[in-house]
N, C-alpha and C positions, 0 to 999 in steps of 0.2 A: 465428446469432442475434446481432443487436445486441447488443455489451455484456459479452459473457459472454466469462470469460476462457478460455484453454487450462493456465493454469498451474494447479499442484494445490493442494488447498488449506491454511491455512497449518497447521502441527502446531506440538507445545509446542518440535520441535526448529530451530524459527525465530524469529532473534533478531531485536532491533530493530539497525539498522545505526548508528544513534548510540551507545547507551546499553548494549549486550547485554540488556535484559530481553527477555521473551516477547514475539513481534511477533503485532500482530492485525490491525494495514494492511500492503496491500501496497500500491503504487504501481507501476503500469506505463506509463514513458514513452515519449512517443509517438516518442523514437525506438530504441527497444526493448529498453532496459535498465528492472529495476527495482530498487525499495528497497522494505525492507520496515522496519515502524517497529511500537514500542509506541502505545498510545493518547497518552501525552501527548506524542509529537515526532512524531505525526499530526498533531494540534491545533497543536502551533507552527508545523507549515510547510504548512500547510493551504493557505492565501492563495497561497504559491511554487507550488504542485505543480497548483491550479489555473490559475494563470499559465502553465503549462508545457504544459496541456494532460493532466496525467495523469489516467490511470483509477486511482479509488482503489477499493480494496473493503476491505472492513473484516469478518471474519467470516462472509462467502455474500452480504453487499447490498450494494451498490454503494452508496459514498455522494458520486460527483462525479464 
């Protein structure tokens, strides 16, 4: 299925890779590393991660 990731989904034991808080995005790049972010260093690298081609998911929906 289009879209739908393999990886599990995120727990409270997933931090944000900037900042350490709780991560709620994951990013997976498309060349097959990811990061995983809080809500607000989602939103600042939003525009980047698009540019890259990532799949973002945020919580079970896909938001790019």
């Amino acid at each position: 299925m289009p879209g739908t990731l393999t990886t599990p989904q995120l727990t409270a034991a997933d931090r944000c890779d900037r900042c350490g808080a709780g991560a709620r995005v994951r990013a997976v790049l498309p060349t097959g590393g990811e990061l995983l972010f809080c809500n607000h260093h989602a939103n600042e690298h939003a525009d980047r991660l698009r540019e890259m081609n990532a799949t973002v998911v945020s919580d079970n929906e896909e938001l790019v």
